[in-house]
C-alpha positions in Angstrom: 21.5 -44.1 -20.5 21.3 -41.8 -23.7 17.2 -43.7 -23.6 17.0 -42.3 -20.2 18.4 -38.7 -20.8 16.5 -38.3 -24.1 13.4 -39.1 -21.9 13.8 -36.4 -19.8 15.1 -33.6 -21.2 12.6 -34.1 -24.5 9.7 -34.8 -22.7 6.7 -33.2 -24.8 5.2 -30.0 -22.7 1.6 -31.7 -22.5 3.2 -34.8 -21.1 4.7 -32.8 -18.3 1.2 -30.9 -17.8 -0.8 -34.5 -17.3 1.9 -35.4 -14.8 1.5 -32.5 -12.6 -1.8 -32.2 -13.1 -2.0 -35.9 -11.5 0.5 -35.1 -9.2 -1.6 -31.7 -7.7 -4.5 -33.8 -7.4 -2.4 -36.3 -5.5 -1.3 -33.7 -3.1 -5.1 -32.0 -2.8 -6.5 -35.2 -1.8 -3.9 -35.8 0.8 -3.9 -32.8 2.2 -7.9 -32.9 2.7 -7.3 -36.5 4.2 -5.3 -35.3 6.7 -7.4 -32.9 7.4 -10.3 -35.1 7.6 -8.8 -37.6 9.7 -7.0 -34.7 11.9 -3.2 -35.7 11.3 -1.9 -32.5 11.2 -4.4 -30.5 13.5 -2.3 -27.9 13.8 -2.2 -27.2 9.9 -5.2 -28.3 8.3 -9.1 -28.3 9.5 -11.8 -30.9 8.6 -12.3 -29.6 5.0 -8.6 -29.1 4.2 -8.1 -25.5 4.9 -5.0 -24.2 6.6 -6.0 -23.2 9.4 -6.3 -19.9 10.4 -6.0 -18.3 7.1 -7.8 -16.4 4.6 -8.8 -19.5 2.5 -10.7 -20.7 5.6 -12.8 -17.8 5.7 -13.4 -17.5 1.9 -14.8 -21.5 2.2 -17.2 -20.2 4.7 -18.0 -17.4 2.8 -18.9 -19.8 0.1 -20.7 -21.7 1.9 -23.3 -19.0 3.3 -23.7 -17.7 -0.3 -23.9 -21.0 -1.7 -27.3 -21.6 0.9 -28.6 -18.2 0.4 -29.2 -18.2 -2.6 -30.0 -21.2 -3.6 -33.3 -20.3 -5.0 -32.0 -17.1 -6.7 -30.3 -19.3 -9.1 -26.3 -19.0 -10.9 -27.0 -14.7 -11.2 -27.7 -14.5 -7.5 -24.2 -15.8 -6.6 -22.0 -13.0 -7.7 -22.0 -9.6 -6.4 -20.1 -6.7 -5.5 -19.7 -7.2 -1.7 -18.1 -10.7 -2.3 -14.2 -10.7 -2.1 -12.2 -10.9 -5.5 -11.7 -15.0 -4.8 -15.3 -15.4 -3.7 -16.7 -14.3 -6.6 -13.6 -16.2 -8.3 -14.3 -19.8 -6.8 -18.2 -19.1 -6.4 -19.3 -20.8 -9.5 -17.1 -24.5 -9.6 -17.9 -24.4 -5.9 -21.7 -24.2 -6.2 -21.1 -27.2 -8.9 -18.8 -29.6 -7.1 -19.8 -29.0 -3.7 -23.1 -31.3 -4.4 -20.4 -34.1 -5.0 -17.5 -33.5 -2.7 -18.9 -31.4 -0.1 -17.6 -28.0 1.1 -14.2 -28.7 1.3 -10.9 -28.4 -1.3 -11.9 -30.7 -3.5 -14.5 -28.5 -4.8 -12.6 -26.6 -6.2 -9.5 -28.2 -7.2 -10.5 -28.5 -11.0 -9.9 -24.6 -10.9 -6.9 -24.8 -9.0 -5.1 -27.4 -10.7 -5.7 -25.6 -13.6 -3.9 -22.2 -12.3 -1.3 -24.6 -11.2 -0.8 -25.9 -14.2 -0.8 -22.5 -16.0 1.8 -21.2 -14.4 3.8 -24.3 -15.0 3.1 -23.7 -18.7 4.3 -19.9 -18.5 7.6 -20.9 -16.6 8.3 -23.7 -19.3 7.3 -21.5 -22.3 9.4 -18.3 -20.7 12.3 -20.5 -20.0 12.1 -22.0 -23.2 12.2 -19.0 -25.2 15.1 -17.4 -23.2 17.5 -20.0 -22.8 16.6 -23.8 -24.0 14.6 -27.0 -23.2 16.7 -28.2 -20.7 16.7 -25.2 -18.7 12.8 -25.1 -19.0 12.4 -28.3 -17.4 14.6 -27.6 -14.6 12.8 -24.4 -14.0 8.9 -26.1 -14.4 10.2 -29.3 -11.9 11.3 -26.5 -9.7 8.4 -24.4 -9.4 6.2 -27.5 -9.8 7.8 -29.0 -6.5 8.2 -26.0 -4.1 6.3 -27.3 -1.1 4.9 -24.0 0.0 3.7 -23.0 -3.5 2.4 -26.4 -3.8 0.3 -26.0 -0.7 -1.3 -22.6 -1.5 -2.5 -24.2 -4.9 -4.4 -26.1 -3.0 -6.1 -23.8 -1.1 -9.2 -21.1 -1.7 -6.3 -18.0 -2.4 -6.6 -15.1 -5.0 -2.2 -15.2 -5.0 -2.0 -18.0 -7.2 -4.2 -16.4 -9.7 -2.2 -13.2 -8.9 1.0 -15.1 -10.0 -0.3 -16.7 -12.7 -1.5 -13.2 -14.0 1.6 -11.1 -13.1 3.9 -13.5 -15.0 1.5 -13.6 -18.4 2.1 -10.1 -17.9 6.2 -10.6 -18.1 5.9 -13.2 -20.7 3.7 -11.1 -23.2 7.0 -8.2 -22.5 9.4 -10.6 -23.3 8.3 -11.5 -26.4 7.8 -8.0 -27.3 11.6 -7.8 -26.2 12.9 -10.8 -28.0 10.4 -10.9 -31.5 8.9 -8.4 -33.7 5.5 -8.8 -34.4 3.4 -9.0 -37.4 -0.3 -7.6 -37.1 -2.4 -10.7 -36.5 -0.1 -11.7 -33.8 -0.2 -8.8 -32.6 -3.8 -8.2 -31.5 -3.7 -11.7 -29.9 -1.2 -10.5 -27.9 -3.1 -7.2 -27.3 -6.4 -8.9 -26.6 -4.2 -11.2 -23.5 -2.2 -8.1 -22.3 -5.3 -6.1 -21.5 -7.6 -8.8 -20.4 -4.1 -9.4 -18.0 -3.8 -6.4 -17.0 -7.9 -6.0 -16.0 -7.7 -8.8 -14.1 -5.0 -8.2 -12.2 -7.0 -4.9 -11.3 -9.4 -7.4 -9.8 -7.2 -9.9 -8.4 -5.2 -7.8 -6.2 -6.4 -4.1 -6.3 -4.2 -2.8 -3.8 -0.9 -4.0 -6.2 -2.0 -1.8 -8.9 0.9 0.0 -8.6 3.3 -2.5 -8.9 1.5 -3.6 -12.3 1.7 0.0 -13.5 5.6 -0.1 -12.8 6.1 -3.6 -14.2 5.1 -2.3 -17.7 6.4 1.1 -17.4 9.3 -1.1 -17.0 8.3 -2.9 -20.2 8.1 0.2 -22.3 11.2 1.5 -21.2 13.3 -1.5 -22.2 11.3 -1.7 -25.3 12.4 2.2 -26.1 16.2 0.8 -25.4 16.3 -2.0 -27.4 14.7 0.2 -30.1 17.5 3.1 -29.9 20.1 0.2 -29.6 18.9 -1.5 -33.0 18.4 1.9 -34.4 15.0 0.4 -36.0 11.3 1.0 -34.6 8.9 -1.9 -34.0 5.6 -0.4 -34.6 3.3 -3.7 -33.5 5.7 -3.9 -30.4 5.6 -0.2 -29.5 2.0 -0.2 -30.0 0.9 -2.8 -27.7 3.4 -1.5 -24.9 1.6 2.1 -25.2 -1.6 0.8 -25.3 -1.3 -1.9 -22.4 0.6 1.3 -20.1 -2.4 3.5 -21.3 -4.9 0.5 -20.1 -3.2 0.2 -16.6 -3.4 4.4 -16.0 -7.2 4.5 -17.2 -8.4 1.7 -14.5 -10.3 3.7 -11.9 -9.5 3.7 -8.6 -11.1 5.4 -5.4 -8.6 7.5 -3.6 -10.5 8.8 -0.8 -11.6 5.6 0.3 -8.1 4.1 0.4 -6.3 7.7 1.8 -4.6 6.4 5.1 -1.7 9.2 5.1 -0.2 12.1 7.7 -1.1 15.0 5.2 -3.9 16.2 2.6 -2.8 15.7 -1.7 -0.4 18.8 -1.0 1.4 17.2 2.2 1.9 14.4 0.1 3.3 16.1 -3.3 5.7 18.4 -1.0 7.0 15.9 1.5 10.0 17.2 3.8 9.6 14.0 6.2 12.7 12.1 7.2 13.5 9.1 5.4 11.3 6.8 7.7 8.6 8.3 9.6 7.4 6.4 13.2 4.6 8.8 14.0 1.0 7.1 13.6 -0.9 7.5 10.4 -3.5 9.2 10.4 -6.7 7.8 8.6 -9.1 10.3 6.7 -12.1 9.3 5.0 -13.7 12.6 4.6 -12.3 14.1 1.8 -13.9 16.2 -0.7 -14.8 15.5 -4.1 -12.8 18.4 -5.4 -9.6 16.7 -3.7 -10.2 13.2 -5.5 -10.6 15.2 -8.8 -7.4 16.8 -7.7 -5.6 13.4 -7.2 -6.7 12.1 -10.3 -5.3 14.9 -12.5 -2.3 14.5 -10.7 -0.8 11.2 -11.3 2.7 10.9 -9.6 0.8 12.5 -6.1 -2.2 9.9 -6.5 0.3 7.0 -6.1 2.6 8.4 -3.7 -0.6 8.6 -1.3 -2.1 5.6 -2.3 1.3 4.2 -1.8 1.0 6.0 1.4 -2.3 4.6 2.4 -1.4 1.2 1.6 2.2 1.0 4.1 0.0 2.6 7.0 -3.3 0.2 6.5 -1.1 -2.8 6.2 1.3 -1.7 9.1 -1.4 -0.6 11.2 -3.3 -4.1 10.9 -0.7 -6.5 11.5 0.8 -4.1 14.2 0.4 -6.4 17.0 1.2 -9.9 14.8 4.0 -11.9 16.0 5.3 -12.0 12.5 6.2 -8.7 11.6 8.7 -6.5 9.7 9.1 -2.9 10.6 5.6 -2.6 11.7 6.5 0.3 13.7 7.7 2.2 10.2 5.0 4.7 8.7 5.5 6.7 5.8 4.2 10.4 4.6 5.3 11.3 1.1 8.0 10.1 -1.2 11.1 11.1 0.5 9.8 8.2 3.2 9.4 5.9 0.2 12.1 6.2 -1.2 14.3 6.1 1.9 12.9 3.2 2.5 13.8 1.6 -0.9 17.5 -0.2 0.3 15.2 -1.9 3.1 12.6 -2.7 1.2 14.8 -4.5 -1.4 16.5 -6.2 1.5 13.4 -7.3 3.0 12.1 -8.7 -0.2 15.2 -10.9 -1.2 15.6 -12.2 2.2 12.9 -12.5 4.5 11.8 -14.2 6.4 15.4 -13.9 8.1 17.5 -16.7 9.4 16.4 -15.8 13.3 12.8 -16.4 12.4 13.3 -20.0 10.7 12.9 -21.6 14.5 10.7 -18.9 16.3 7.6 -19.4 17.5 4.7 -17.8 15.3 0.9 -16.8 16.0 -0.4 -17.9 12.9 1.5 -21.6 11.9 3.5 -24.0 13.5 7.3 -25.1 13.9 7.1 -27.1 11.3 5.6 -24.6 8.8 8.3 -22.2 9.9 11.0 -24.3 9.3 9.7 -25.7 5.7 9.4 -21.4 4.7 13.3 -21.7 6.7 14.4 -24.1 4.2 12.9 -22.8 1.2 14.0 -19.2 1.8 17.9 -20.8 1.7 17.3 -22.1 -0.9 16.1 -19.2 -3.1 19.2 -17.8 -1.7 21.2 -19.8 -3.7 18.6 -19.8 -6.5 19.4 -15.6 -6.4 23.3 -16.6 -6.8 22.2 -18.7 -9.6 20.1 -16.1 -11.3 22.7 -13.4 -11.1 25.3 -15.5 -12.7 23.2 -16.4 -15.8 22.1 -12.8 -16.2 26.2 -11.9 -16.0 26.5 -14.8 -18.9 23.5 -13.5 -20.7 24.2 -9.8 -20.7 23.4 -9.4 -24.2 19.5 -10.2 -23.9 17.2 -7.7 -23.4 14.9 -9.9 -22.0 16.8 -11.4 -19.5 17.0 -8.0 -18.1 14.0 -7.4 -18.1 13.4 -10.7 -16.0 16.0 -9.6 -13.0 14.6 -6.0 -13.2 11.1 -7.1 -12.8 12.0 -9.4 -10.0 13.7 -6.9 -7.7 11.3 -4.1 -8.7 8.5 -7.0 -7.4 10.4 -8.3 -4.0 11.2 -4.3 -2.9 7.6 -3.3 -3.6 6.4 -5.7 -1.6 9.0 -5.8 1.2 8.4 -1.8 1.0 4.4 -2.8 1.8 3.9 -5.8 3.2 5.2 -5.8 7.1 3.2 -9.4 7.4 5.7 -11.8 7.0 3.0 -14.9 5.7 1.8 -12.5 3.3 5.0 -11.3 1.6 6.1 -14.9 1.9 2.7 -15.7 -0.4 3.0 -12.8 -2.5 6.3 -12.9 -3.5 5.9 -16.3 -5.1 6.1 -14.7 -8.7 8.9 -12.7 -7.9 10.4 -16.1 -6.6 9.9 -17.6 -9.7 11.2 -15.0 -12.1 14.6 -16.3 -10.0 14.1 -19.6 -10.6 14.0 -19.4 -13.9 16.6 -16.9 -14.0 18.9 -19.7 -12.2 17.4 -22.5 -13.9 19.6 -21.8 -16.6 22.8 -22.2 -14.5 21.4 -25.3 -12.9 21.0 -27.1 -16.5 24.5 -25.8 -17.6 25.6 -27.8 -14.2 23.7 -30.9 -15.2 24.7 -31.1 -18.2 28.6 -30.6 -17.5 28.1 -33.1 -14.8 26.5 -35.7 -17.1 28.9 -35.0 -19.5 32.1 -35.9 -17.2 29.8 -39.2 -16.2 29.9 -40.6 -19.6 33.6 -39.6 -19.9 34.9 -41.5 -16.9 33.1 -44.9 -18.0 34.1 -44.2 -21.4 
């Protein structure tokens, strides 16, 4: 027994990573050959593609660049019209589609290996908060939840946006946790803002929701600072610089203006809490207004912020699977009314009366799998509040639960599509799991414990 315990819990991280990485393959390959042999018609297509989705329009994207340009050779595949995963997946499609076809398996070599990044984060992040055994209960966790799984699988820019968003919390936890000599220190300077640029590109539209994330990092940095009475100059350095990185990345505010008022409206709000009148979309705006925005930070985001609740709302306004579609907001009373809801929405969704209701988009059986899982991160929040009560005195783990709810209400507060906050939310999720994952060890090992007592 003690051969079999040592076994798992001291398993080497590599070892874990070549299991998974078999056991994604595994799952890719099955889930094309059901495609391919149409045993779940209803989910998959020929090639492996949910159906319906966004990755089955980004493979046939692929595909008509891929026999475009075939005799513009590998710099004629990229360009600014593509979609962020497009121009992502472009190049090991164009490779492995001559073997496998156009289909998943083309690009599962890059897939497997954002799968198996995140694993590596969640391990590493566990590890360094709590210990070993809670950071293979958190990776077996992750590694296994059948939704997450699935998207891995599929032609989607959110696993690269969750692999992205929690390097971005790992590199703040160790600037929580350690103090930093100089050579590590650009390293972890040279990752943060190469993180931080590609999360830019992965998700524009979440900029925001970066920017607070490590405004959230510097503040708890400044904390443990004033709490140690000391001042990490490495540490502070890379949390100012990485904060100054995320302000400086351009972004086009007239193009994405979808708001009831002009830069003033916005800045001087008076609107109820939750507005329900239609947004209005203006894409004439002067020059001298964007120059406006941009010199005025906190007004910028609130109507970006704006833009972004009324574009999403107003597309998905006649979807079967919506939340508070009907809500518009026109300044930052409306926001942050909305904030309780948000947060609601974000920890709990998709609710208990949708887990057997019919849906547009997937079928029963995909409705009651997200059913299931969403219980289950219920009692994986549970979890993760308990270990941060236990573990009051780190920083870091702080930092963790903060991030997490700042995450789930931002995009509860945005995202009315249910299947998209679902698939969005995944890093969030897993900030919880390994939150919880420490409790679930502590339970393991108490049980174990009690085992060898009772046949001793």
């Amino acid at each position: 027994m003690n051969a079999q315990k040592k076994s798992l819990w001291h398993i080497e991280l590599k070892k874990l990573l070549a299991f998974a990485a078999l056991f994604h393959v595994t799952i890719t390959l099955i889930i094309f050959l059901a495609g391919r042999f149409n045993l779940l018609p209803n989910l998959f297509d020929g090639n492996g593609t949910i159906q319906d989705s966004d990755s089955q329009s980004y493979l046939a994207t692929l595909v008509q660049i891929n026999n475009s340009t075939g005799d513009q050779g590998i710099s004629g595949l990229w360009s600014n019209q593509n979609s962020a995963p497009v121009n992502f997946y472009i190049l090991p499609f164009v490779i492995f589609s001559k073997v496998f076809g156009a289909n998943i398996l083309s690009i599962e070599l890059l897939n497997v290996a954002i799968y198996l990044g995140i694993l590596a984060i969640v391990f590493k992040l566990t590890e360094q908060l709590f210990a070993r055994r809670a950071a293979i209960v958190a990776t077996l966790t992750v590694g296994l939840l059948p939704s997450l799984l699935i998207h891995t699988t599929q032609i989607l820019r959110d696993p690269a946006f969750i692999f992205a968003t929690l390097l971005l919390i790992f590199i703040f936890a160790n600037l929580l946790d350690e103090e930093l000599n100089w050579r590590r220190a650009i390293v972890i300077l040279f990752i943060g803002c190469a993180t931080v640029y590609a999360l830019s590109i992965i998700r524009d539209n979440m900029w925001e929701l970066t920017l607070a994330l490590i405004g959230l990092g510097v503040v708890m940095l400044t904390l443990r600072q004033i709490i140690e009475r000391r001042f990490l100059l490495f540490n502070s350095a890379i949390a100012v610089i990485l904060l100054v990185v995320a302000i400086s990345i351009e972004h086009d505010y007239r193009t994405t203006a979808v708001s009831t008022g002009d830069l003033n409206a916005v800045s001087q709000s008076d609107s109820p809490a939750v507005s329900n009148s239609p947004a209005v979309t203006n894409n004439s705006q002067e020059d001298s207004q964007s120059t406006a925005q941009k010199k005025n930070l906190f007004a910028a985001l609130i109507l970006r912020a704006c833009a972004i609740r009324n574009r999403m709302a107003m597309r998905y306004r006649n979807d079967g699977s919506t939340i508070d579609a009907e809500v518009r907001f026109s300044g930052w009373r409306d926001l942050l009314g909305y904030s309780p809801r948000a947060l609601f929405i974000g920890l709990f969704a998709p609710f208990p009366d949708m887990w057997l209701s019919p849906s547009k988009s997937i079928g029963a059986g995909a409705r009651l799998l997200s059913g299931i899982e969403t219980l289950v991160m219920y009692v994986v929040e549970i979890f993760a509040m308990l270990a941060v009560y236990r573990n009051r005195k780190k920083q870091s783990v702080w930092f963790l639960l903060l991030a997490a709810l700042l995450g789930v209400m931002t995009l509860g507060m945005f995202l009315v599509n249910v299947g998209g906050l679902y698939r969005a939310r995944y890093g969030f999720w897993i900030l919880f799991i390994i939150l919880g994952s420490k409790v679930l060890a502590d339970w393991f090992k108490t049980s174990a414990q009690l085992l060898v007592n009772s046949h001793g």
